[in-house]
Every structure is written in structure tokens, then in C-alpha cells.
C-alpha atoms as one frame of an Amber mdcrd trajectory, in Angstrom:
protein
   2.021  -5.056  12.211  -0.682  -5.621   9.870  -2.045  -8.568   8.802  -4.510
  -9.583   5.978  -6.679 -12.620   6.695  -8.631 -14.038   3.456 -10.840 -17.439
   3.080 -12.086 -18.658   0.482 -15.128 -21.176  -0.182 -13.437 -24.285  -0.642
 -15.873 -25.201  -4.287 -14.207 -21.929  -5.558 -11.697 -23.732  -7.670  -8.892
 -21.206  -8.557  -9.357 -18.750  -5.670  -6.465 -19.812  -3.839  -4.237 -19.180
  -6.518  -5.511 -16.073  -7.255  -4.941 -14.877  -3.550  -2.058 -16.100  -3.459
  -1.301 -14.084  -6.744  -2.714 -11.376  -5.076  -1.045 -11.636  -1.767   2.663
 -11.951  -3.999   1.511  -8.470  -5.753   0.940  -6.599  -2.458   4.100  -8.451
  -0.785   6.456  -6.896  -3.705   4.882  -3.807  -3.427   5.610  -3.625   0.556
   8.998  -4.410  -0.597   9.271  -1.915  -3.004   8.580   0.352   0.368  10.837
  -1.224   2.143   8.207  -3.196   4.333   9.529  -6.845   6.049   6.881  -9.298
   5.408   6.563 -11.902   8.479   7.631 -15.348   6.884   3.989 -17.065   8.507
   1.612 -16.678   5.704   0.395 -18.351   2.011   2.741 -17.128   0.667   5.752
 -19.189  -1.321   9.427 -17.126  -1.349  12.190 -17.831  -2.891  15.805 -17.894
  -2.264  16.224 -14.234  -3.303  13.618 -13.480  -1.044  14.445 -15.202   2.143
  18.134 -13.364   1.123  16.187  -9.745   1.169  14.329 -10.807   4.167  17.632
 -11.644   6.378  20.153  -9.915   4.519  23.184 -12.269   3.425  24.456 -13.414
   7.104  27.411 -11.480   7.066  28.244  -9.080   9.159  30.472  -5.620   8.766
């Protein structure tokens, strides 16, 4: 496991979005890799994601 841990100072406006920006970059690049991202973070995913995450449910 590995686990990045960021704050920010809260009068930063914009910094969170940028992390989060940031954290989505380094996310699809895991992916790319074939890393599984644990679904507790900042970070929003979508449908397609949760899908790649957990596969489709069925099994063969």
C-alpha cells in the first residue's frame, strides 16, 4: 500500500482543486500500470471507474 497524504492552508483558494487534479493525474497513471486505487480518498470516480475498480459483477 502506499498512500499520499496532502493539506493544504485553508486561505489557499484553488489548492484543493489543483490536488485533486493532481491526485486524478497520478490515479490514471497507476491505472495505466495496472495499480487498484483504494476507493477512501479526495478523489471523485466515475461510473467507468468504479466498473474498472470491481470489474462488471459477473462472473465466468
Amino acid at each position: 500500500m502506499f498512500a499520499l497524504l496532502r493539506t493544504a492552508p485553508p486561505d489557499s483558494h484553488g489548492t484543493a482543486a489543483r490536488m485533486v487534479a493532481a491526485k486524478r493525474a497520478a490515479y490514471d497513471l497507476a491505472r495505466a500500470a495496472g495499480v487498484v486505487a483504494c476507493p477512501v480518498n479526495a478523489l471523485p470516480l466515475s461510473a467507468a471507474d468504479w466498473r474498472a475498480h470491481h470489474g462488471t459483477g459477473r462472473q465466468s
